[in-house]
C-alpha positions in Angstrom: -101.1 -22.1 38.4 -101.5 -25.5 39.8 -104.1 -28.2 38.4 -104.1 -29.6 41.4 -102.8 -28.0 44.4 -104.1 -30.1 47.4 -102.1 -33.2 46.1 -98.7 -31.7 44.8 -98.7 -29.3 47.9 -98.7 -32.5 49.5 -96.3 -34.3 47.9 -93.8 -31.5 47.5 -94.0 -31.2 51.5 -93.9 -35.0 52.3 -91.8 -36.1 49.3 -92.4 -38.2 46.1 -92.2 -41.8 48.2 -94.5 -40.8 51.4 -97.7 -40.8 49.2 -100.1 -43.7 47.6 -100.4 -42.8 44.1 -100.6 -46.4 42.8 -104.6 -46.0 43.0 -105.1 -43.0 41.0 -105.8 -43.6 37.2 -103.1 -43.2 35.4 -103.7 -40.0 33.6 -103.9 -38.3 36.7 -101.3 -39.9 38.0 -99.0 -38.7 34.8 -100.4 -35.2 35.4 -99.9 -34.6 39.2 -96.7 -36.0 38.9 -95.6 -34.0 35.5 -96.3 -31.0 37.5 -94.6 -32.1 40.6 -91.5 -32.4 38.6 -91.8 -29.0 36.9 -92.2 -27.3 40.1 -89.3 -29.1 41.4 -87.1 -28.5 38.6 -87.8 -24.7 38.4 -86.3 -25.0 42.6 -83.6 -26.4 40.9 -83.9 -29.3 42.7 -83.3 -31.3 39.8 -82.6 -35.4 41.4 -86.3 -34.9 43.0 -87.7 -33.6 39.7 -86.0 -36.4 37.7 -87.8 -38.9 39.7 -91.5 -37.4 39.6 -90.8 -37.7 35.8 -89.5 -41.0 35.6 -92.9 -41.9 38.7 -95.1 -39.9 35.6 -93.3 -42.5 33.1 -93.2 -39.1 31.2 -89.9 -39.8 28.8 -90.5 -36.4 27.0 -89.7 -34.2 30.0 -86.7 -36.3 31.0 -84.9 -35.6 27.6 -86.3 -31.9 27.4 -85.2 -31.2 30.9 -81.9 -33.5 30.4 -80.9 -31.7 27.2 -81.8 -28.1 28.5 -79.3 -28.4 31.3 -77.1 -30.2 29.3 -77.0 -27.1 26.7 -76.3 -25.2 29.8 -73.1 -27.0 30.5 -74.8 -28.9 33.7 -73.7 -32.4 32.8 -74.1 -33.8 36.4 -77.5 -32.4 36.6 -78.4 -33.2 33.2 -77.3 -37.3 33.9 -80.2 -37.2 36.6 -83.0 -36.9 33.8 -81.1 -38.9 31.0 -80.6 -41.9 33.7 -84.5 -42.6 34.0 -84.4 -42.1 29.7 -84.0 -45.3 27.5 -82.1 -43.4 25.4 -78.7 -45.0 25.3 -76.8 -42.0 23.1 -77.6 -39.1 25.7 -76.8 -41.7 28.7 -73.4 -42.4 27.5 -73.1 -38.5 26.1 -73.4 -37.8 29.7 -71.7 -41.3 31.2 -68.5 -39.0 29.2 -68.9 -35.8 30.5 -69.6 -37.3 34.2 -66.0 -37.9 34.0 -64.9 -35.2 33.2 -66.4 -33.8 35.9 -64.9 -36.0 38.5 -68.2 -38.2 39.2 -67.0 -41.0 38.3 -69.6 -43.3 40.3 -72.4 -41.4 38.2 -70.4 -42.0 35.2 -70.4 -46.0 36.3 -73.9 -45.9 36.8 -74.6 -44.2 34.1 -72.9 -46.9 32.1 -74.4 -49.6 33.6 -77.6 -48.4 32.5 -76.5 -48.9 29.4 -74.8 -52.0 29.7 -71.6 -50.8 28.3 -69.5 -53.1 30.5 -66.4 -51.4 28.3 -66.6 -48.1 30.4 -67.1 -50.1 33.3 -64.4 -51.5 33.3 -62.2 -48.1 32.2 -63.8 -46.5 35.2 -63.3 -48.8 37.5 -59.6 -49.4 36.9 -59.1 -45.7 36.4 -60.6 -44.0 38.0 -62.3 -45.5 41.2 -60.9 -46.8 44.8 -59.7 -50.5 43.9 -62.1 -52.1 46.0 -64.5 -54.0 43.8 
C-alpha cells in the first residue's frame, strides 16, 4: 500500500523530471521517491527505477536492486542501478559483463564512471565505431 499515493500517482504518470520535489524536506523526499522506484522496478521498468533511487540518494536500494538482477543473470539491467552506486567493484563487475553482452557504450560508460581510462581505451579500439 502506498504512503503516499497522490504524489507518486503523480509522478509515475508525469515521470520523475516533470515534478518540483526540490522543496520537500528531504525525508520525504527520500521516501516518495524510494517508493517510486520500487513501484517502478516491480514494472520492470528498471532505467526509471534506477533514477528515483539515485533522485532518493538512496545507495542501499541501488546495490540491493543491482545485485538482485545481477544474481539473475541481467547484467544490462543490473549496470542501470550499479551506475548511480559509488561502488567501483560492482561498476566494473558489470562494465565486464556489459561486454559480453554486446553493450559496449554501457560498458564505456560504465568505465568512465569509474575512471578506468584502461577499459576505455580497450573498448574503444575494440570494440566501438572508430569515430572518436
Amino acid at each position: 500500500m502506498s504512503k503516499y499515493p497522490a504524489i507518486t500517482g503523480k509522478i509515475l504518470a508525469e515521470g520523475l523530471e516533470n515534478l518540483k520535489l526540490e522543496m520537500l524536506p528531504s525525508h520525504l523526499k527520500y521516501d516518495i521517491l524510494t517508493e517510486v522506484g520500487d513501484i517502478l522496478f516491480k514494472e520492470q521498468r528498471y532505467r526509471d527505477s534506477a533514477k528515483a533511487f539515485a533522485m532518493a540518494n538512496n545507495k542501499m536500494k541501488l546495490i540491493e536492486s543491482g545485485d538482485y538482477l545481477f544474481l539473475q543473470g541481467r547484467f544490462v539491467d543490473a549496470a542501470k542501478f550499479y551506475m548511480f552506486s559509488e561502488d567501483r567493484l560492482r561498476i566494473e563487475k558489470a562494465g565486464l559483463r556489459c561486454i559480453e553482452e554486446n553493450e559496449y557504450q554501457l560498458a564505456y560508460d560504465l568505465f568512465l564512471k569509474t575512471g578506468n581510462f584502461q577499459m576505455i581505451e580497450f573498448i574503444k579500439l575494440n570494440f566501438m565505431e572508430k569515430s572518436f
